[in-house]
Short mmCIF file of the C-alpha atoms (twelve columns), coordinates in Angstrom:
data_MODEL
# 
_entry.id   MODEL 
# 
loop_
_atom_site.group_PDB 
_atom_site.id 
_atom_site.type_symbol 
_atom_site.label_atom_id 
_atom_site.label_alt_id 
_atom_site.label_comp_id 
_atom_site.label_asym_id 
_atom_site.label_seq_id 
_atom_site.Cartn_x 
_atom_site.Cartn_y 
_atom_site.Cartn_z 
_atom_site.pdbx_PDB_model_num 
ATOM 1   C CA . UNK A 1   -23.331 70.670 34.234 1 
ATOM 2   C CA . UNK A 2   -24.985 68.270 37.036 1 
ATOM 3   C CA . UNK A 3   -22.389 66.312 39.232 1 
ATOM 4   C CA . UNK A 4   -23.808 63.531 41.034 1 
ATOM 5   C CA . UNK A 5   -22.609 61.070 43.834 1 
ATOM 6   C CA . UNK A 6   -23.637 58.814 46.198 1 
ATOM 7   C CA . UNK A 7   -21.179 57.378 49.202 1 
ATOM 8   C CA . UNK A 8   -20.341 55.892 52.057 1 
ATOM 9   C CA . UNK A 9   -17.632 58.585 52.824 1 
ATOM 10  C CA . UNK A 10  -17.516 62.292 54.511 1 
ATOM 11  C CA . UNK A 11  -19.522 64.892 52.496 1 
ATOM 12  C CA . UNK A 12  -17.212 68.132 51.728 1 
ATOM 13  C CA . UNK A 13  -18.900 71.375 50.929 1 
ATOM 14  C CA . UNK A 14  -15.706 72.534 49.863 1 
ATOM 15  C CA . UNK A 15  -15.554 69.909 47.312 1 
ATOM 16  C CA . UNK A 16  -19.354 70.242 46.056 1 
ATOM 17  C CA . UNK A 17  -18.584 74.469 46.100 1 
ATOM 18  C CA . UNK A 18  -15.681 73.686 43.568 1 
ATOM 19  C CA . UNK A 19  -17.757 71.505 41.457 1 
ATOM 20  C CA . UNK A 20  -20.257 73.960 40.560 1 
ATOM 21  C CA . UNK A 21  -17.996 77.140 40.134 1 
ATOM 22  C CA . UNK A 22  -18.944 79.042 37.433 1 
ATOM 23  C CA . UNK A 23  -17.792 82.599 36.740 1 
ATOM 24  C CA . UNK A 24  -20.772 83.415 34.533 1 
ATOM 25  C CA . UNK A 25  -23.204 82.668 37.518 1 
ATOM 26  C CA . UNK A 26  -24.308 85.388 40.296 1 
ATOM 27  C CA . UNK A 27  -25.788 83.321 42.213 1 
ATOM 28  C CA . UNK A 28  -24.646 80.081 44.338 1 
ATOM 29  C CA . UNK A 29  -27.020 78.468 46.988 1 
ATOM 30  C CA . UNK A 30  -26.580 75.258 49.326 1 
ATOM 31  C CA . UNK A 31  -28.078 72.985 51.162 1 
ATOM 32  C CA . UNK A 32  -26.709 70.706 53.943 1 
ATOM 33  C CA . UNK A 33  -29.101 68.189 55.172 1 
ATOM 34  C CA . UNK A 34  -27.470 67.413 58.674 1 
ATOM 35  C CA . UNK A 35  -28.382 64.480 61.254 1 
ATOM 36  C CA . UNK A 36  -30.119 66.161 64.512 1 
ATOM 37  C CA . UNK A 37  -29.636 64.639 67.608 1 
ATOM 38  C CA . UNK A 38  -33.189 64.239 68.832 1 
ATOM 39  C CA . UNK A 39  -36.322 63.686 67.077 1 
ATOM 40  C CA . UNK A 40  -39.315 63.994 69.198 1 
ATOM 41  C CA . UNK A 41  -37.656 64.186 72.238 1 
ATOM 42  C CA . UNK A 42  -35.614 60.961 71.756 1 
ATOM 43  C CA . UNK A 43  -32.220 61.327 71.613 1 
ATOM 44  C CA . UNK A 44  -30.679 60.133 67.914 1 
ATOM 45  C CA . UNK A 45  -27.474 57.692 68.658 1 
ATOM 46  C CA . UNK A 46  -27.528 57.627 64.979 1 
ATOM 47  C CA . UNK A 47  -29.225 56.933 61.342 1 
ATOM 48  C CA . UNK A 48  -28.100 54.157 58.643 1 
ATOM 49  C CA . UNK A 49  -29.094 55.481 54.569 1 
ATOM 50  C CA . UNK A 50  -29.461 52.452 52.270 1 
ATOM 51  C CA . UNK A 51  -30.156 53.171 48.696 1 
ATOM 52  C CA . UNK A 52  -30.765 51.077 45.420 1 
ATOM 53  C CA . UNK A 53  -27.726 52.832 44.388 1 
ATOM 54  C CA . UNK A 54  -27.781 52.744 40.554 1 
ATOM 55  C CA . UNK A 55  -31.583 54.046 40.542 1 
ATOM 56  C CA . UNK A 56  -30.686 56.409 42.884 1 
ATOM 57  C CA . UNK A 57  -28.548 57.841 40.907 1 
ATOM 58  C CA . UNK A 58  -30.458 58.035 37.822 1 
ATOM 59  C CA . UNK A 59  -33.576 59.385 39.936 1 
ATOM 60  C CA . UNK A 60  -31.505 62.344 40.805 1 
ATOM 61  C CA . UNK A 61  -30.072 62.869 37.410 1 
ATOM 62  C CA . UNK A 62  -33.570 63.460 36.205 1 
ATOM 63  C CA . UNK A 63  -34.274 65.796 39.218 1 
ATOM 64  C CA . UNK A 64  -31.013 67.767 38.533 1 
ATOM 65  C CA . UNK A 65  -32.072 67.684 34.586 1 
ATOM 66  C CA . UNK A 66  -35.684 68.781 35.402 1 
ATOM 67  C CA . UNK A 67  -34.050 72.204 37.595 1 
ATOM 68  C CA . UNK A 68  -31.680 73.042 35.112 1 
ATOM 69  C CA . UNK A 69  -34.873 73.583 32.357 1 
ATOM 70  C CA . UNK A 70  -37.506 74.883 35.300 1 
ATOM 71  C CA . UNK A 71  -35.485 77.739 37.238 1 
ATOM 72  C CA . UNK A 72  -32.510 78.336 34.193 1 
ATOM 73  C CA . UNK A 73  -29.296 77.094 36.708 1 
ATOM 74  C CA . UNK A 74  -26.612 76.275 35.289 1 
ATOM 75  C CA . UNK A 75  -24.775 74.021 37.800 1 
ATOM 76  C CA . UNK A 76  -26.401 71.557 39.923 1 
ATOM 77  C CA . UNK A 77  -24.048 69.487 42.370 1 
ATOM 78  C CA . UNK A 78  -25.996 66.597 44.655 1 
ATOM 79  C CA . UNK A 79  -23.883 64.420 46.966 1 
ATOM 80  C CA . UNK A 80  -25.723 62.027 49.137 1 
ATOM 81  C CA . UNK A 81  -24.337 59.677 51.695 1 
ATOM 82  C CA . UNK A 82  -24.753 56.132 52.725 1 
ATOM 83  C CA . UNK A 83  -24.512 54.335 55.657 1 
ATOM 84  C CA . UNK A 84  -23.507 55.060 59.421 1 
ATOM 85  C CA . UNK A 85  -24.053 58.656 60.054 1 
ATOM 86  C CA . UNK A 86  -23.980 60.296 63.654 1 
ATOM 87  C CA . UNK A 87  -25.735 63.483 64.758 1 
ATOM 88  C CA . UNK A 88  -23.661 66.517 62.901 1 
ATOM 89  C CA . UNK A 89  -22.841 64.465 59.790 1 
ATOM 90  C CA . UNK A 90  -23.971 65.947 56.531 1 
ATOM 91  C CA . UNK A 91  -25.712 63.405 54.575 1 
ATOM 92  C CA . UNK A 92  -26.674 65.429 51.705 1 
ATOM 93  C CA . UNK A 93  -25.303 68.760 49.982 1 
ATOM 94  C CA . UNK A 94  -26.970 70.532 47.321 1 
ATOM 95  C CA . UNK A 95  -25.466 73.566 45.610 1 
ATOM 96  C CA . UNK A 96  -26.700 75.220 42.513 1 
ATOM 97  C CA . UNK A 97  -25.977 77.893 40.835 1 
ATOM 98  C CA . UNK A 98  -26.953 80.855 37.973 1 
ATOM 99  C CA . UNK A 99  -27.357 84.067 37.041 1 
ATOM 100 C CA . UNK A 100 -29.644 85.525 39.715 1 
ATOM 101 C CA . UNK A 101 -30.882 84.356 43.273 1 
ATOM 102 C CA . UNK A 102 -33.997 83.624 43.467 1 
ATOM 103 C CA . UNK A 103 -33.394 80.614 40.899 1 
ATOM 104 C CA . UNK A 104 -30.805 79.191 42.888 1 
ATOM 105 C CA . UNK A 105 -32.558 78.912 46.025 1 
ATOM 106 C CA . UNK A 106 -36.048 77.585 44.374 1 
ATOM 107 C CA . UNK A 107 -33.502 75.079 42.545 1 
ATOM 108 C CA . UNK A 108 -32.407 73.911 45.880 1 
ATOM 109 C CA . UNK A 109 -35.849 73.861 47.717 1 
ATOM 110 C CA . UNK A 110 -37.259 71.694 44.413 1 
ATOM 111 C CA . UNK A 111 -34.136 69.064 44.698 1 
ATOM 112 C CA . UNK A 112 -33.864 68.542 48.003 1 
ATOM 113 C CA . UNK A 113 -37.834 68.776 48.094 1 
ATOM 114 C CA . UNK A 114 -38.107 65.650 45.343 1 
ATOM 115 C CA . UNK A 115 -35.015 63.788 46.237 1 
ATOM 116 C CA . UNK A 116 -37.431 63.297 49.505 1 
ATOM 117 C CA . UNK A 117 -40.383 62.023 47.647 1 
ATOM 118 C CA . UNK A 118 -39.002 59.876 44.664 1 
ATOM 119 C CA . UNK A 119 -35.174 58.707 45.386 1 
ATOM 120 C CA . UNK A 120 -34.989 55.413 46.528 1 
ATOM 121 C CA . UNK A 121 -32.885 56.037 49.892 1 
ATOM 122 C CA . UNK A 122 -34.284 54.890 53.317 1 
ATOM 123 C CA . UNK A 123 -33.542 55.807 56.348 1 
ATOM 124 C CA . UNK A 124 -33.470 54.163 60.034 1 
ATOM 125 C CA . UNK A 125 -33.168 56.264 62.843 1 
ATOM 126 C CA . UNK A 126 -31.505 54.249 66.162 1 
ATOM 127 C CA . UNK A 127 -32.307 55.920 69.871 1 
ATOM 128 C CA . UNK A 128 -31.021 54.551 73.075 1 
ATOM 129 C CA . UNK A 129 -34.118 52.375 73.273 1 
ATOM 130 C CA . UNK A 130 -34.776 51.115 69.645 1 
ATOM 131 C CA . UNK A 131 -34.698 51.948 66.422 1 
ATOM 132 C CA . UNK A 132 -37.228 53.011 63.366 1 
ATOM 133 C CA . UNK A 133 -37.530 53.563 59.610 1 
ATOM 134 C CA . UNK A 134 -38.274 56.973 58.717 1 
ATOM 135 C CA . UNK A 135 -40.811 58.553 55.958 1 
ATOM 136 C CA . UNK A 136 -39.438 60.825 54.082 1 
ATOM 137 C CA . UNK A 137 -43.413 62.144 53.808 1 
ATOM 138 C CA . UNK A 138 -45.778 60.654 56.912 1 
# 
């Protein structure tokens, strides 16, 4: 089961933890990608995520696809959020889960690892005395 979403509203881990129940899995990991409050010493007012939403989307299905065959999960729930963010927001949660541990968290290192490097989201950081698009990979 992969559940996928991309939004302009508040993450909820309790939401994303209900999604991927599964009584036959020992194993549930998560990942909440948070917005510091300083990068380099400058202090983060905030960031602004803009996607190509639909290819987005189907970039992360394939990712979520791709973990369920490489590390044997069985659930795989990705949320991702758009737009005006402020230091403390989540802007992405990952959970996964299956039968053991170790595939769980080298699930969630993979996704969140790839979702990086191929998923069509950019994002700007603004400090108090400009502002700046970020690599995902410098």
């Amino acid at each position: 089961m992969i559940n996928i979403k991309i939004t302009d509203n508040k993450l909820d881990i309790t939401d994303c933890l209900s999604l991927a129940q599964d009584k036959e899995s020992g194993g549930v990991a998560t990942f909440i990608g948070t917005v510091r409050n300083q990068t380099n010493g400058k202090a983060v007012v905030r960031l602004e995520y803009e996607c190509y939403e639909s290819m987005a989307e189907k970039e992360i299905q394939k990712i979520a696809e791709k973990s369920l065959s490489l590390f044997s999960v069985r659930k795989v729930v990705v949320h991702h959020r758009i737009g005006i963010l402020y230091p403390g927001d989540a802007a992405v949660i990952i959970v996964v889960n299956a039968g053991h541990r170790n595939s769980v968290f080298d699930a969630c290192k993979y996704i969140i690892d790839t979702i990086k490097k191929t998923v069509p989201i950019w994002k700007k950081e603004i400090f108090e005395d400009g502002e700046e698009w970020v690599s995902a990979h410098p």
